[in-house]
Each structure stands twice: as C-alpha cells, then as structure tokens.
N, C-alpha and C positions, 0 to 999 in steps of 0.2 A: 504494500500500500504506500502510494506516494504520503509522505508528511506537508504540510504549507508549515513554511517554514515563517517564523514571527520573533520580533526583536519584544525584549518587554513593555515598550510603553505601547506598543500596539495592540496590545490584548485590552488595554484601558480604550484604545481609542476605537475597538472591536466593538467593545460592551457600549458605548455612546454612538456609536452609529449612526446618523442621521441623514444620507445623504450627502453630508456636503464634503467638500474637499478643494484641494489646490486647482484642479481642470477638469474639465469634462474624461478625458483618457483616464487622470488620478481615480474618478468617483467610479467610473466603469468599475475597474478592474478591482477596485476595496469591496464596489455592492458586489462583485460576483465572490471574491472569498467572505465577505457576510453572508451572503445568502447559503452557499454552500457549509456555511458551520450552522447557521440557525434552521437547513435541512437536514442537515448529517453532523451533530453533535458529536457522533463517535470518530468524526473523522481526527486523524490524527495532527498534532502540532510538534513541530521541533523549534522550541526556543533557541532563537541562536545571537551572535555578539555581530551589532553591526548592520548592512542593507538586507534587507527579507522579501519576501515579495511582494508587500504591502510598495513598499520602495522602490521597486522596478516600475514603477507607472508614474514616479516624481515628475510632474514639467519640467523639462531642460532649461525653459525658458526663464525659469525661477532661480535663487540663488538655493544652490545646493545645502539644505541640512541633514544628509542621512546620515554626514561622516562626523557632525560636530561634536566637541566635548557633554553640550548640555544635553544634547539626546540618548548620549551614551549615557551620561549618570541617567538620567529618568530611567534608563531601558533596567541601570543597576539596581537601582532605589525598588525600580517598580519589581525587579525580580525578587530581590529582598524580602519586599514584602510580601510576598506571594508564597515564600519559604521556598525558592529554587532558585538556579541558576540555567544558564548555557547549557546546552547540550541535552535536557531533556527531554524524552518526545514522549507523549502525553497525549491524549484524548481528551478534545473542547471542553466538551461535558465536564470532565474533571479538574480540568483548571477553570471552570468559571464557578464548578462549586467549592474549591479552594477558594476563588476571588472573594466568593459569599462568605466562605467561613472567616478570613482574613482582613478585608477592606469593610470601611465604611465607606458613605459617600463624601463626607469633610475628609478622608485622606486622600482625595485628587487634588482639592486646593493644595495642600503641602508637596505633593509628589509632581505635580505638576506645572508647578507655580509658574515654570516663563513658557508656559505652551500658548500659542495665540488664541487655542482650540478652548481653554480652562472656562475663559469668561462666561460661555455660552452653555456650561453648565449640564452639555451631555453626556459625560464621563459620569461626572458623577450623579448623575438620571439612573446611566445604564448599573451602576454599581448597586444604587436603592434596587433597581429593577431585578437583578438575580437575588440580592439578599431577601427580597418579601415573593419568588416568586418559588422556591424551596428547603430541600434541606440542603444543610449548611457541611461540608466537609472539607477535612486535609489532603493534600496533592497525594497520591496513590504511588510506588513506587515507579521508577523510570519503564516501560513496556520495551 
C-alpha cells in the first residue's frame, strides 16, 4: 500500500481543511489527499522531515516556504505533541484519534503562532471537531 506521505504541521492543516489555499493547482491537489483520508481513514501516513506531498503543489510563483526554519519547528512542535516523530507510518484514523487524545483546540494558537492560516481559526475548528466527534486514543505502534 502506497503511504501519503505528510510533514507535521500538515496533519493540523489536514484537520482544518476548508478549501482554501495558496492557488487553484495548491487546493486541487490538498482537496484530493482530504478527501481521500476522510474516505479511506485507514489509508496509511508516513510522517516524514521536510517537503511531502501536500508541498509538491506549492505555487512556484510564491516565495518558497516548504524549506524554512519556522515550518520545520511547527512540523517539530506539532510532532511532539502528537507523541511521534519522522519516520512513522501510521493509519489516518489513528493519528487523528491521537490528535483527539493529545490536542486541544487553544494548542494551534501556540503551535502555530506565525502561520498566516492561525487567524482564520480552522485548525483549531478541525481539532474541537475530532475531539467531540469520538473516542479519544494514543498513536498505536509504528505498522
């Protein structure tokens, strides 16, 4: 089974989901790996350090941040708190009900703080939205 591979702050930007994004090509290709985990939960995820394939659809025409310092700490911060790192592949379902067992939705303000995306309040939408939508559990070993 192929994995979608996902940096850490994109599993936050997964759960807030709204449509919007950097271009028409960016939001294409985010709605198709949204839609694809919110039909197939059990599809697999491999956390990895760096561009993912959320980031393979970045506008060229925009100033490049998939490489910078402050997305890398989020990707760290937000793995952190997730109780993981790099290199785990993992089934959606399972890390989103980690996210519920581990996140509120006041920890996107802090985890987040210089995202452009923070103010708009969808992150942490999605974050209330899995904590009130089940049960709540710890990441499962690595698969």
């Amino acid at each position: 089974m192929t994995a979608i591979q996902l940096r850490g702050h994109h599993v936050l930007c997964l759960l807030g989901y709204r449509g919007k994004g950097y271009s028409e090509d960016f939001c294409t290709n985010m709605s198709a790996i949204y839609e694809t985990l919110r039909q197939q939960p059990d599809t697999v995820i491999e956390l990895i350090e760096g561009p993912d394939h959320i980031c393979r659809a970045f506008p060229p025409d925009q100033p490049q941040h998939c490489l910078n310092a402050s997305v890398d700490r989020k990707d760290r911060d937000i793995l952190h708190a997730l109780g993981t790192a790099p290199g785990l592949r993992v089934r959606w379902r399972a890390l989103t009900l980690a996210a519920s067992a581990r996140l509120q939705p006041e920890d996107v303000g802090r985890l987040c703080a210089d995202c452009q995306w923070e103010p708009l309040g969808l992150c942490s939408d999605g974050v209330r939205h899995i904590r009130s939508a089940g049960q709540l559990r710890e990441l499962p070993e690595a698969e």
